[in-house]
VODRENGU-492231 format. One record per residue (C-alpha): x negated, y, z negated. Coordinates in steps of 0.001 Angstrom, whole numbers, plus 500000, padded with zeros to 6 digits. Example, Ala and Ser with C-alpha at 12.3 -4.5 7.8 and 13.67 -1.06 7.14 Angstrom:
residues 2
487700495500492200
486330498940492860
//
This chain:
residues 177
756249149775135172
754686146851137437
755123143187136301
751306143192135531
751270145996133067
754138145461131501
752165141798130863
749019143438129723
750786146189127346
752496142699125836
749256140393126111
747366143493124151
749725144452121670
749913140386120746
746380140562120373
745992143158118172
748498142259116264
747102139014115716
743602139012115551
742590143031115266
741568145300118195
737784144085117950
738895140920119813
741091142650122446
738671142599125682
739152143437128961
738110140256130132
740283137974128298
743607140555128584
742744140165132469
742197136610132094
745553136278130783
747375137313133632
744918136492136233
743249139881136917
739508141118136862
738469143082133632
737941145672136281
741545145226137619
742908145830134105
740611148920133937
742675150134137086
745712150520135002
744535151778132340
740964153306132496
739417153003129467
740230150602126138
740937153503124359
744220154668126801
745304150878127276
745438151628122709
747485154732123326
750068153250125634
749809149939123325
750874152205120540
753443154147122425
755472151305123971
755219149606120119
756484152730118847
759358153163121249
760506149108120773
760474149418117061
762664152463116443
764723151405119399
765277148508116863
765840150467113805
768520152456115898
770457149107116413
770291148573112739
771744151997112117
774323151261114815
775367147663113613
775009147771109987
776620150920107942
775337149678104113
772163151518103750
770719148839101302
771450145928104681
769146148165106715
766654148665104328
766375144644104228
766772144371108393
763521146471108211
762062143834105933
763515141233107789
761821142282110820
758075142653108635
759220138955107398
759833137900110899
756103139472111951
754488137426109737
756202134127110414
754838134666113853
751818135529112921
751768138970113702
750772142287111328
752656145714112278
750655147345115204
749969150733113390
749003149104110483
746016147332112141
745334150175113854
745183152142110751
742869149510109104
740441150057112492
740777153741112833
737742154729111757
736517154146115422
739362155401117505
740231158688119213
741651161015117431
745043161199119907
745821157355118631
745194158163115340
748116160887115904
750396158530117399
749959156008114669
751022158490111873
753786159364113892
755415156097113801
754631155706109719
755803159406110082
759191158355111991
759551155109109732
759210156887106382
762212159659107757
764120156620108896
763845155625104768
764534158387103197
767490158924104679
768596155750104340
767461155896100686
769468159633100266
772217157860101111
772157155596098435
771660158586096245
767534156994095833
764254159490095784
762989159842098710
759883159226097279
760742155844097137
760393155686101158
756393155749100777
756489153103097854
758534151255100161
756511151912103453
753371151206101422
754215148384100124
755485146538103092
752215146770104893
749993145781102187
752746142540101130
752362141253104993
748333142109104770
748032139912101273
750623137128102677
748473136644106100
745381136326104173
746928133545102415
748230131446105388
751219133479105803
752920132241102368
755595135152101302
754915135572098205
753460139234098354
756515140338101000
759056138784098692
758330139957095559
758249143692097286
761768142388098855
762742141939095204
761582144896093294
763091147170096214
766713145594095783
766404146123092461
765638149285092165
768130150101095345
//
């Protein structure tokens, strides 16, 4: 992947993650690395493909992630807190989970994102239930968990990124884990 792409992938995915996709432009992503609009419409011809490959590349660093968890840390109640960790660390920066502001906006988005953002709450639920099985949990739990992640970091950015919401779903999952 060229230098510039690999930029605008990162520039966009910052972006969205921080302000929603209504204020991703091609303008200002090009503007960010010094590019037309129409230069950033080279690589990816249309906003709706520059979403897709947003999504995949997301997608690919996040489980990449999870996999080092699984690789580094054996308890399956530590991993279950990395993955908060890493929703804490989001919000500290600022940032909301890609596919979950995707999923807010979807209403207006081709049906082929849509797909690829319910595969990653797809992969990430699998990735909890069997973390959960192995601590002998319902794998219900996984959506409860999955659910309630999102909407804690949704509720703390509203409210100036405070972790209230994100740490009192930190608490009730340890407790029930």
């Amino acid at each position: 992947m060229s230098e510039i792409r690999e930029k605008l992938i990162n520039n966009a995915i910052n972006t969205i993650r921080k302000s929603g996709i209504h204020k991703l432009t091609m303008r200002e992503l090009g503007q960010d690395v010094n590019i037309k609009s129409s230069s950033v419409m080279y690589h990816f011809k249309s906003k709706d493909k520059l979403i897709f490959e947003l999504v995949q590349s997301y997608n690919e660093e996040f489980f990449l992630h999870l996999e080092e968890i699984n690789q580094n840390i054996t308890n399956p109640k530590e991993r279950i807190n990395k993955l908060i960790d890493l929703y804490e660390a989001s919000l500290h920066d600022e940032k909301l989970c890609l596919c979950g502001v995707i999923a807010i906006e979807s209403n207006h988005l081709d049906e082929t994102i849509k797909s690829l953002v319910i595969e990653f709450f797809n992969h990430l639920e699998k990735w909890l239930k069997k973390n959960l099985m192995l601590l002998n949990k319902d794998e219900l739990f996984a959506k409860v968990i999955l659910s309630g992640l999102n909407g804690a970091i949704i509720i703390d950015n509203l409210k100036k990124h405070k972790t209230d919401y994100l740490n009192a779903t930190r608490t009730m999952i340890n407790h029930i884990i």
